[in-house]
N, C-alpha and C positions, 0 to 999 in steps of 0.2 A: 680645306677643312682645318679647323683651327685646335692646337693640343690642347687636352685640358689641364691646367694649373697642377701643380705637384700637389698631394692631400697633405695638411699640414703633418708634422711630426709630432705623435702621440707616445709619452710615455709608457715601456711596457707593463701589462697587471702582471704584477706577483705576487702568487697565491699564496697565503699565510699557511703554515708547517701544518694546521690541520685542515685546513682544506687539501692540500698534496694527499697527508696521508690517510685520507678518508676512504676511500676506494677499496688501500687494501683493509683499512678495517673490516671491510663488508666481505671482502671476499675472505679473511680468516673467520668471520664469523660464519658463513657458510661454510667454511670448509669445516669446523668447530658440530656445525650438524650434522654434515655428512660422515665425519667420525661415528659422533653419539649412532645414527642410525648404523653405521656398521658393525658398532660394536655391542648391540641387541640383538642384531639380527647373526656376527656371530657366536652370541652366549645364548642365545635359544634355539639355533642350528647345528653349530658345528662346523658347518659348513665355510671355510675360508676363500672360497669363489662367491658364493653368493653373498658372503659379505661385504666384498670387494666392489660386488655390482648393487649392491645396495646402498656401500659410500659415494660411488660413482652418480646414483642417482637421487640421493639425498643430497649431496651437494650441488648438482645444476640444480633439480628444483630449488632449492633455496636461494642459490643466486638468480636465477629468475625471480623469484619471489620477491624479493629483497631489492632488484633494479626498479621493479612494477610499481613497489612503495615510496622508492627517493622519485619517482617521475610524476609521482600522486601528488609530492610536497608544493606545498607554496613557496614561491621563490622567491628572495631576498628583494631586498631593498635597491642594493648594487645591480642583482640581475635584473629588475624590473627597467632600470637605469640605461645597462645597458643595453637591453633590445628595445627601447625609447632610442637609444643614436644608431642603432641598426636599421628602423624604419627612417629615420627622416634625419640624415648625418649635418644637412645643411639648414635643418629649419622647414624644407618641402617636401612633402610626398614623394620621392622619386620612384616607390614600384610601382 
């Protein structure tokens, strides 16, 4: 059985400062509504446990929310790019 050739040596992508820090954008903005709703639901309760649990679940819904919509997006120019040398690294079909 014969080895196959080493794959050439590709330089690594690095991601520009806002693409890194995109992510947590999203996740302080969800954390940003899970505040807001807690703090409604403690200024017309009282209640500082059900506030608590209503930050809690203002915030997953929203980052749920909010992952649903970045996967809805149309994807770049470069991502198109690269899952074009994902399918066929050599020029052929290999899946």
């Amino acid at each position: 059985m014969t080895q196959n050739p080493e794959p050439a040596k590709t330089q690594p992508v690095t991601p520009s400062r806002r693409d890194r820090l995109r992510p947590l954008e999203l996740i302080v903005f969800s954390a940003v509504l899970g505040v807001f709703a807690g703090l409604i639901v403690l200024l017309t309760t009282r209640e500082p446990l059900l506030a608590v649990i209503f930050l809690g679940i203002g915030f997953i819904s929203s980052l749920v929310m909010v992952a649903l919509v970045g996967l809805g997006g149309k994807p770049s120019a470069e991502d198109l790019e690269a899952r074009k040398d994902l399918q066929s690294p050599d020029g052929k079909n290999w899946h």
